[in-house]
C-alpha positions in Angstrom: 0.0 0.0 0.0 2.7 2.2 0.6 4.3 1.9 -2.4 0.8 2.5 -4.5 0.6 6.1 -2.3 5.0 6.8 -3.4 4.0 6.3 -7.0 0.8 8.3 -7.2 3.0 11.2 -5.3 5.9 11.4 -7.2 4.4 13.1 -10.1 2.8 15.3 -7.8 6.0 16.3 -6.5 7.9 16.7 -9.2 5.1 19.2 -10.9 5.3 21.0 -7.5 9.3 20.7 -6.8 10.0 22.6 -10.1 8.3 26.0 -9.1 9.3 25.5 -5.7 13.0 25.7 -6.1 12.5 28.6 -8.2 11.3 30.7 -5.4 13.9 29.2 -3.1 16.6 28.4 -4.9 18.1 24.8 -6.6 20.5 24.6 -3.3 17.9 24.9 -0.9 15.3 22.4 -2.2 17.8 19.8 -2.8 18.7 20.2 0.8 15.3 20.1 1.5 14.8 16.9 -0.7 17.8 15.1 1.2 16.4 15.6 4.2 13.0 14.5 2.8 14.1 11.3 1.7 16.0 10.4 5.4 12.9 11.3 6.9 10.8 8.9 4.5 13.3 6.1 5.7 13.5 6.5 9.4 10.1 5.0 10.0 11.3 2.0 8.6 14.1 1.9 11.6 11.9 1.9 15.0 11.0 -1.3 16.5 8.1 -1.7 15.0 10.1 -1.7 11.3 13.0 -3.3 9.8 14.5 -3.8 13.3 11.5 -5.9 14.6 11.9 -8.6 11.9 12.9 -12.0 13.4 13.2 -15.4 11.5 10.2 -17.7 10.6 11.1 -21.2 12.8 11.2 -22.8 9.4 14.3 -21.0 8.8 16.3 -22.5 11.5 18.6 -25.0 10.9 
């Protein structure tokens, strides 16, 4: 699901980033975009994400 909601923002985005970093300038919005994108990521790393994963008992040898 959260893939489906990525791809139906990114051309929403880009249409929006373009007139965006014209009023604040290409440096500033790819700053800004940097930071985006480690922000869209850390939810990923709590314990309820990436970090919470444990092996199925079929996997054990």
């Amino acid at each position: 699901m959260e893939r489906i909601i990525a791809l139906a923002a990114e051309p929403i985005g880009a249409l929006a980033g373009g007139p965006f970093a014209d009023m604040i300038g290409e440096d500033i919005a790819l700053y800004l975009c940097a930071v985006g994108l480690a922000a869209s990521t850390a939810w990923a790393l709590d314990e309820h994400g990436i970090l919470s994963f444990r092996k199925p008992d079929e996997w054990q040898c």
